[in-house]
Structures are given as C-alpha cells and as structure tokens.
LOMIGU-497720 format. One record per residue: residue number from 1; residue in one letter; x, y, z of N, C-alpha, C in turn. Coordinates in steps of 0.2 Angstrom, whole numbers. Each point is the difference from the previous one (the first is absolute). Example, Ala and Ser with C-alpha at 12.3 -4.5 7.8 and 13.67 -1.06 7.14 Angstrom:
<atoms>
1:A:66:-28:39:-4:6:0:4:6:0
2:S:-2:5:-4:4:6:1:-4:5:3
</atoms>
This chain:
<atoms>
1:X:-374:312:-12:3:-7:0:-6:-5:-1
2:X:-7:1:1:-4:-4:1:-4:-3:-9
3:X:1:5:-3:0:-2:-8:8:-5:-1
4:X:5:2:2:4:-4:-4:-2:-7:7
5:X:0:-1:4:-2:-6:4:-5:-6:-4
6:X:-5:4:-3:-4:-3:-4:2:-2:-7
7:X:4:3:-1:2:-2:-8:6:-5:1
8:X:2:-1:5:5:-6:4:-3:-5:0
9:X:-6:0:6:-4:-7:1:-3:-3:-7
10:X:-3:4:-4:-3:1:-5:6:-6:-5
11:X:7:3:1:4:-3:-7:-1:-9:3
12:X:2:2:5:1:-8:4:-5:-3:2
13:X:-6:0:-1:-7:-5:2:-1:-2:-7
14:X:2:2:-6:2:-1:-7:2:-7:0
15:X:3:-2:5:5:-5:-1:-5:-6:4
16:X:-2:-8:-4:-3:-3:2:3:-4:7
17:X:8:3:1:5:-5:6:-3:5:7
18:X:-2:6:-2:-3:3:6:-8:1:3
19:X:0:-3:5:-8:1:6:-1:7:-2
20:X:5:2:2:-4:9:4:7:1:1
21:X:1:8:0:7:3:-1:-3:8:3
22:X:4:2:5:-3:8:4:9:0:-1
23:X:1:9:-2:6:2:0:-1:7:6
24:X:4:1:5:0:4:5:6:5:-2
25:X:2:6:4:4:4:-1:4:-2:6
26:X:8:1:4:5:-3:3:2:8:0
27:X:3:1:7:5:6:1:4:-2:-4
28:X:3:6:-4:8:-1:0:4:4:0
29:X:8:2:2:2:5:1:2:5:-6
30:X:-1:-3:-6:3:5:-8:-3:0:0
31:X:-6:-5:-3:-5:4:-2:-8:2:3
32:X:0:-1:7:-5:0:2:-6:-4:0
33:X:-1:-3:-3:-5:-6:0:3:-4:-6
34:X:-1:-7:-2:1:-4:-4:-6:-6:-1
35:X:-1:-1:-3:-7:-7:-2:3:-7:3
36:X:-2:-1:3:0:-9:5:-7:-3:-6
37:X:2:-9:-1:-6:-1:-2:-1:-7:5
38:X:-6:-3:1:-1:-5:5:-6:-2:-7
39:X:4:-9:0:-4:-4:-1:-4:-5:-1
40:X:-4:-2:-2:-4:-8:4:2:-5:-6
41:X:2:-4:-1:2:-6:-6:-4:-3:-2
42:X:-4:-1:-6:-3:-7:-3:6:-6:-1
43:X:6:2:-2:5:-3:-4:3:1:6
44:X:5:-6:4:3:3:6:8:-1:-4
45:X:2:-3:-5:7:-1:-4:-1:10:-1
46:X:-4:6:-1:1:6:-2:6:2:5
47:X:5:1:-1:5:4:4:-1:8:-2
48:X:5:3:4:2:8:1:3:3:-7
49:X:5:-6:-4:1:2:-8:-6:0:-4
50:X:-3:-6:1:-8:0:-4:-1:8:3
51:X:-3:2:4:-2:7:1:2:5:-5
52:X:4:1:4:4:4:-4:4:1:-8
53:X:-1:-5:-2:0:0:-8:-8:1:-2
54:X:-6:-1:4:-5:3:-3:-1:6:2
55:X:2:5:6:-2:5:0:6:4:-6
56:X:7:-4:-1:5:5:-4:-6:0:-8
57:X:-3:-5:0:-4:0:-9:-5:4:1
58:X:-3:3:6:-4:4:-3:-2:7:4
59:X:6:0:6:0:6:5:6:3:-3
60:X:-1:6:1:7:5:-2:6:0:6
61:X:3:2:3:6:-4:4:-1:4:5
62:X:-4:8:3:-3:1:4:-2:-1:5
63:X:-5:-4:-7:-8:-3:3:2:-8:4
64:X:6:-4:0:1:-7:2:1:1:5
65:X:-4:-5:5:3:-2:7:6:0:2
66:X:1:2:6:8:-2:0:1:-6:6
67:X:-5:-3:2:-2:-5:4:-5:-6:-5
68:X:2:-7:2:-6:-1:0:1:-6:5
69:X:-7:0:2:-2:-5:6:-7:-4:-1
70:X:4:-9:2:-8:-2:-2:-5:-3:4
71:X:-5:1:1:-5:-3:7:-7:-6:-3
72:X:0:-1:4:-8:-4:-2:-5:4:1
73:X:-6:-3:-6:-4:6:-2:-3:2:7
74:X:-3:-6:5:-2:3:7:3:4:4
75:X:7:1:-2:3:5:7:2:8:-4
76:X:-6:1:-5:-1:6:-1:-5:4:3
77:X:0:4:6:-3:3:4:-4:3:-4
78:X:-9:-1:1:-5:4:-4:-7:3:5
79:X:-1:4:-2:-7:4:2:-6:-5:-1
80:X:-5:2:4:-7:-5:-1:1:2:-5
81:X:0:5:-6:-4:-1:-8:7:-2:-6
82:X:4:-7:4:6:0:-4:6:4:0
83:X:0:5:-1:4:5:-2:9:-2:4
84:X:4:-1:-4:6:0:5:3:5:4
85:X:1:0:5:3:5:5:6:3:-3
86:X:0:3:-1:9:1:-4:4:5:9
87:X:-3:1:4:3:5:3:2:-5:7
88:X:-2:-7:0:0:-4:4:5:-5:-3
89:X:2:0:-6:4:-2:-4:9:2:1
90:X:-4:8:-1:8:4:3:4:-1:4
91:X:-5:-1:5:3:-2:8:5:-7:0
92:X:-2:-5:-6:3:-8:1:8:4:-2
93:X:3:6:-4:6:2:-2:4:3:6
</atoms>
C-alpha cells in the first residue's frame, strides 16, 4: 500500500490549491483497508468535489480516497525531521 500512498499524494500536491496532502489507510469491513486523504488548503473555496474530480483525472477508481478531510497545514502531526506521522493520523479516524 505504501507505493500506491505515494503515487496518491504525489497526484494531489500536483495541484497548486493543495499545501501538503498525506493519504492513510481506514479499516473497512469489504474491503479491508481503504485510502483516507487529509488535507491542508492554499485555496480554502477547494471543496470535497474539487478533490475528487482531480483524483477521478488521474487515479484509477481503486486508488481514490474514499474520505476526504481538511486540516490546516499545522495540525499535521510531524517528527523532528518533518516527516508526517501517518500512524498518529490513523488514530484521528
């Protein structure tokens, strides 16, 4: 999961209306995991349909979130060398 995580954030930071975008995996009971994505706004008018029209243009229907949630770019939990905490992230679900 951890290649296609990156090929997620990767589509979405693409987008000049997005800070920084981290996609997590979510229980689920069909399918066992599913992609959440959390994000920070440059553009705060970006909605949940903005998202999701840019991951349907460039992600295969798999690969698409099936959440999105937005935060500000500070209340994204990171290590002393940046890195975001994706497992601390999990926990907010």
């Amino acid at each position: 999961m951890k290649t296609f995580i990156r090929l997620r954030s990767s589509a979405l930071l693409a987008d000049k209306r997005i800070a920084d975008a981290v996609v997590i995996k979510k229980p689920d009971d069909k399918w066992g995991e599913v992609p959440v994505v959390f994000i920070a706004r440059v553009d705060e008018g970006l909605t949940d349909d903005d998202v999701e029209a840019l991951c349907r243009e460039n992600l295969a229907g798999y690969k698409r979130p099936k959440e999105v949630h937005f935060v500000a770019l500070n209340d994204f939990p990171r290590s002393i060398t940046g890195k975001i905490q994706r497992h601390e992230m999990e926990a907010w679900l």
